[in-house]
C-alpha angles and dihedrals in degrees: 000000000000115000143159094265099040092049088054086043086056111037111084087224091067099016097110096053090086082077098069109035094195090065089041101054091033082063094047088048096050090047088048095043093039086053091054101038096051091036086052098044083049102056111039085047085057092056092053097049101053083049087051091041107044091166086058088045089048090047086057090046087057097037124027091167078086089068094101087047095045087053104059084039086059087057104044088052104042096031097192090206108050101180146008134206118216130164121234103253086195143006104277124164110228112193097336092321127103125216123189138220124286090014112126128234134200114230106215106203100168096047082058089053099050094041100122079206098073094012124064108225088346082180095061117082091229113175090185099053128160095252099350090171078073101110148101099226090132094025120254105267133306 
């Protein structure tokens, strides 16, 4: 059987977790707890869009076939996870300013999912939207 705990057992990236079990379950917890945070924000978000947005809600009544869409536009436009610290592992220049290592930088995700220069009306809840799968609700890699 393949499972979550099996696969880092498994995996020579997380392998060694298994040593110290504090860093081990702390990573099972925040997996456990992430999933739900993000799941939760999502959804009940979703339900207050499609109240907000009765003309969205009437496009998924006539075609459910936009389920999948209006998902991922739920969670552009909710990003359940607004934001992300990370620490600089090396000196590295973004956009004409440099950040050193070991300074710490906030990932704004939600700022990325509502910019009108990669996202078309980022400010319209838009289940049909032209790739809607376009946004930086989880990041985009580390």
């Amino acid at each position: 059987a393949f499972d979550l705990i099996r696969m880092l057992q498994a995996d020579p990236n997380t392998e060694n977790m298994v040593d110290d079990p504090l860093l081990y379950m702390g990573n099972i917890m925040l997996l456990i707890v992430g999933g739900n945070d993000t799941t939760r924000n999502s959804m009940s978000g979703g339900v207050v869009f499609l109240n907000q947005f009765p003309d969205e809600m009437a496009k998924v009544r006539q075609n459910p076939d936009l389920i999948p869409s209006m998902v991922s536009e739920i969670i552009r436009y909710q990003t359940p996870l607004p934001h992300m610290r990370r620490t600089a592992t090396r000196d590295v220049e973004l956009n004409g300013r440099k950040i050193t290592k070991g300074e710490k930088v906030v990932l704004w995700f939600v700022s990325g999912n509502y910019d009108d220069a990669v996202i078309e009306r980022p400010n319209d809840f838009w289940i049909d939207r032209p790739s809607v799968r376009n946004h930086l609700s989880f990041g985009a890699g580390i």
